[in-house]
N, C-alpha and C positions, 0 to 999 in steps of 0.2 A: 512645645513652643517653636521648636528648628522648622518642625513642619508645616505649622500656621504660616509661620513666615514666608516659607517657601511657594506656598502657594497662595498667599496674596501678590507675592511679588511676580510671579508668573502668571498672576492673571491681569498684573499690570502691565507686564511686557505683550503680551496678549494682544492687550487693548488696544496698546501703545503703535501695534503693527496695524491690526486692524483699520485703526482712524488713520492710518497714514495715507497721503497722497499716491506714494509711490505703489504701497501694498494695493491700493483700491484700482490703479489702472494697472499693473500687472494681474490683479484678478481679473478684470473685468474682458481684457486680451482672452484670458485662460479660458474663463467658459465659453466667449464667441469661436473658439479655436475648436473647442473640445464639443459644441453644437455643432460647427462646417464638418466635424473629422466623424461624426458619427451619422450626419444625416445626409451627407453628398455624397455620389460616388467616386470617389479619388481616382477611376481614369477617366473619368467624364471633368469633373470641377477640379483641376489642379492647384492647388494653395499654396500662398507664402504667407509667412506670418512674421511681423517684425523687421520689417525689410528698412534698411537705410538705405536712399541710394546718394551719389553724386549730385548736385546742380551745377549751374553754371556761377551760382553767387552761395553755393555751401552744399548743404546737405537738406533734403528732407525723410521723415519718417511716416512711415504707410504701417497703420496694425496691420490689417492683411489683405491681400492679392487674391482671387482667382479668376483664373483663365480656363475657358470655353470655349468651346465652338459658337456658344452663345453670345459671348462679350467678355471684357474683361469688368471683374466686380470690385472697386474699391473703396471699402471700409474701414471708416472713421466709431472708434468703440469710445463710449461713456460710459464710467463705474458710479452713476448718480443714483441716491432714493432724491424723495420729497416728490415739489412739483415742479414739476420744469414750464417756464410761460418765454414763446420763442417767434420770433416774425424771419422770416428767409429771406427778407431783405433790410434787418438788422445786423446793424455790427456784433451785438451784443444780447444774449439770453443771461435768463435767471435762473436762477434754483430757490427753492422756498423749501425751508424744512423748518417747521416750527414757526418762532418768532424771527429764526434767524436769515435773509437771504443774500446769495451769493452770484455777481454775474462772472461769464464765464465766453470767452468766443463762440460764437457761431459758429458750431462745429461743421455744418455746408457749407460755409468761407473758406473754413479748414481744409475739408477736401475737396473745392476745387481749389486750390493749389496743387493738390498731389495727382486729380486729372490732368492740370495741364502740364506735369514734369511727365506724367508717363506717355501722352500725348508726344510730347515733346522725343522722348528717349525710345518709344518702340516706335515713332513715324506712321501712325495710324487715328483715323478720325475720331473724334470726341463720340461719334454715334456710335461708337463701339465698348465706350466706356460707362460703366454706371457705377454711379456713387451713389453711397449706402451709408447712412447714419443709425448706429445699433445704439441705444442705452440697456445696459444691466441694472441692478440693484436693486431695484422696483419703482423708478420714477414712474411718475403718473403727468401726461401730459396736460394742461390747463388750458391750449391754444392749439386751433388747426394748425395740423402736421402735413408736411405733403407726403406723397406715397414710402418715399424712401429715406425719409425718418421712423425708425419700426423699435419695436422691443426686439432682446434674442432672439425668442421662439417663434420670430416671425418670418426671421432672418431665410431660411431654408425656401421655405415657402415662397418668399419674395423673388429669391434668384431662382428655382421653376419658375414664376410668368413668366419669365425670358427664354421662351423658348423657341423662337425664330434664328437660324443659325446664321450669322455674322460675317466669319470664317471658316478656312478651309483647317483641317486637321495641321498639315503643311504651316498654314499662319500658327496655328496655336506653339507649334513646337520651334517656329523661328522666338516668338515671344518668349519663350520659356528660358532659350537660349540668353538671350538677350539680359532678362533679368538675373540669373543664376550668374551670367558672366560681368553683371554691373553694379550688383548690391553687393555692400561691405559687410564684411564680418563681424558677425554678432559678440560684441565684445564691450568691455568697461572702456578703453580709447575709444571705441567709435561713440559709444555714448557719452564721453566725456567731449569728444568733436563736436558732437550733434551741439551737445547747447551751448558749445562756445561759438558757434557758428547764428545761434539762436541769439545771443547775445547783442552778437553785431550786429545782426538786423533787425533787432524789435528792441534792445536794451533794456530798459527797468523791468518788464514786463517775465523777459526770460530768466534775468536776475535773479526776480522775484521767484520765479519756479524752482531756479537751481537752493535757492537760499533754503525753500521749504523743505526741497527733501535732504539737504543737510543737517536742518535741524530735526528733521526725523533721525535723520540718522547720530546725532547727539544726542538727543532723548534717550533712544535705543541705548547707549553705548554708558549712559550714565547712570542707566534703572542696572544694567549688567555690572557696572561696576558696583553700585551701594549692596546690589545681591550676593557680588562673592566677595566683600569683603566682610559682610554680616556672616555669611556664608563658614568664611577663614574663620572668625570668631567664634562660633557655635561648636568648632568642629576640634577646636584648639583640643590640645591634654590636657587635663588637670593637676598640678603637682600633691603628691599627698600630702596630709597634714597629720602633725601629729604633737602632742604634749611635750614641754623638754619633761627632759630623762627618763621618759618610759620608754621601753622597750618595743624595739617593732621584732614580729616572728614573722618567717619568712619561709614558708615550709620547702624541706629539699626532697626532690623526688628523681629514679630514673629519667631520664631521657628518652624521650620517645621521638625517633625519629619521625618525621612529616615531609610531605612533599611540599613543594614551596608554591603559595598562591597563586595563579595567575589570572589580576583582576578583569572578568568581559569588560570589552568596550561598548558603549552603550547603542542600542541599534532602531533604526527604526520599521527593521524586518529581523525575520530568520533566512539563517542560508543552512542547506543540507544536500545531501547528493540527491536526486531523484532516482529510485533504483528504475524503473522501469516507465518506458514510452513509446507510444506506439508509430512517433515521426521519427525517419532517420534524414540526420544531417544530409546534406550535398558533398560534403567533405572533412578532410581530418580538421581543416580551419576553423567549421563549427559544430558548433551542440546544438540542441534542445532546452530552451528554456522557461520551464513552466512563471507564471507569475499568478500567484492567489493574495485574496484578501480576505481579512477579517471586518471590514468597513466599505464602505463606499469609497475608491482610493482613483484618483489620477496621477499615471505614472507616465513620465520621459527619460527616454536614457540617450545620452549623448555619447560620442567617443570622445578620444585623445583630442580629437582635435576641434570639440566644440561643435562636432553634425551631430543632428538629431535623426535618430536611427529607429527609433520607436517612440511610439505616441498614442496611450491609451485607457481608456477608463475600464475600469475593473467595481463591476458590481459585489457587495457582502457576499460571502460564501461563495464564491465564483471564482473559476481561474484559467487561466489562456495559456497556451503552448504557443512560441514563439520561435524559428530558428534565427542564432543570433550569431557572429561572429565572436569568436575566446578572441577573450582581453580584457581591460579595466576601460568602465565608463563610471559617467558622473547620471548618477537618478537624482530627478527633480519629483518631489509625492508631494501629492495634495489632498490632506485629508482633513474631513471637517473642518474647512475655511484656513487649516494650520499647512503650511509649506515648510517642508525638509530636502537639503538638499546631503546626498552621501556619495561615496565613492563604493560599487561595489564591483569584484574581480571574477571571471566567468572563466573555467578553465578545463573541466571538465568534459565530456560528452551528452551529459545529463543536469538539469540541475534544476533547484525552484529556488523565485525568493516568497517570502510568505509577508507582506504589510498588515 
């Protein structure tokens, strides 16, 4: 029975993540991140992802950036199914899934906004910049699209036509500067700015956005509560029972010394030394860190101070050597649609984690 329970209710909470707002556009960032990181050459298309910067009247947020000798590319990501029916000189598209549908801003409105802040903040022409509208999830378009509304997989492909160079190498690395030295720090305050910033200037609208994924995050927090206190109940002692005036026996035996429990903490890898590898560190500062899986896994690891230092997908039975600097980071996995986030410690010269 504990365990029936247990696992309806984790496939409630499941679910409960899954149809959320917030879970569906943090996906839907992740695979257009984890498409640019495997199919662009990273000293050719340089990428940001998640960027907040400054305005003059708050803040805006860009999914993500790359810069080119070709141009600079910015992308606007939707985590939508159904069918999307959309005109680029509407305020407002739809989404149809089922009987149900849902309008949603003009995500082309959306970013031209964020062309004309970067416009604006690198001091370079609009003809340099191309905006890019990705949907995920498997929407099916119902209305001509213009070229630069695309699926992911199309995404790569789209930024090759652009192959007429723009700028000099020289430009690319002033811009780089520029953004690196203007975008805020990925953080719970900045994203709590962001939409109170959003607030001010759109009102009910961003409200309404803030409200939804509070109440996700109440839903979450009250499937977790009714869990462990069924939980606490299930798991309770039983006091023994027994007849008055019968006798209870209680057999006495030597004492056998044991060693005292120590319960694992629950993981969502293995960690062990790695005896033997064939790359040698740069320094005593780092190791060698193998990373395998058992699944199809996407893995980032952050430092102390919230940079993203590694970023990459790992195929079933497959595993990557990595030199990493010793220390403690925070891994963000992604396996099979489920997101875990751990803390793990690298201290060694050698090491793997196994997902």
């Amino acid at each position: 029975m504990g365990w029936l329970f247990f696992l309806i209710i984790s496939a409630v909470i499941v679910k409960t993540v899954l149809k959320s707002k917030s879970f569906k556009g943090w996906f839907g960032e992740f695979r257009v991140r984890q498409t640019l990181a495997t199919q662009l050459e990273t000293e050719r298309y340089r990428q940001f992802h998640d960027v907040t910067l400054p305005t003059t009247d708050g803040t805006t947020q860009i999914d993500h950036i790359i810069v080119s000798i070709y141009g600079i590319f910015v992308i606007e990501t939707k985590n939508m199914s159904g069918w999307i029916f959309g005109n680029p000189d509407h305020p407002k598209w739809t989404q149809t899934f089922g009987k149900s549908k849902n309008s949603f801003q003009n995500p082309l409105r959306q970013n031209y906004k964020h062309i004309k802040e970067l416009e604006s903040l690198l001091q370079i022409g609009e003809d340099k910049l191309f905006p890019v509208v990705v949907f995920t999830g498997g929407a099916e378009f119902k209305t001509d699209m213009p070229d630069n509304v695309i699926h992911s997989g199309r995404l790569p492909r789209y930024i090759h036509t652009k192959n007429t160079p723009l700028m000099t190498e020289s430009d690319v690395q002033r811009i780089l500067l520029k953004i690196n030295g203007t975008m805020l720090e990925r953080s719970r305050e900045t994203s709590r700015q962001h939409v109170h910033n959003l607030n001010r200037k759109f009102g009910n609208s961003a409200d309404e956005t803030d409200r939804e994924r509070q109440l996700d995050l109440l839903k979450m927090a009250g499937i977790i509560g009714i869990f462990l206190i069924v939980a606490v109940l299930l798991n309770s002692p039983k006091s023994p029972t027994h007849k008055p005036g019968a006798s209870v026996s209680i057999p006495v035996s030597s004492p056998v010394p044991t060693a005292p429990a120590t319960p694992a903490a629950p993981e969502i890898f293995q960690r062990h030394e790695l005896p033997k590898t064939k790359k040698v560190p740069r320094s005593d500062e780092y190791g060698i860190l193998t990373l395998s899986a058992k699944k199809d896994t996407y893995v980032t690891l952050y430092d102390t101070k919230n940079v993203e230092v590694v970023r990459m997908e790992i195929r079933k039975g497959q595993s990557e050597e990595i030199e990493i600097r010793k220390g403690a980071y925070k891994a963000e996995i992604l396996q099979t649609g489920k997101r875990e986030v751990s803390t793990v410690s690298f201290i060694g010269n050698a090491g793997v984690l196994e997902f």
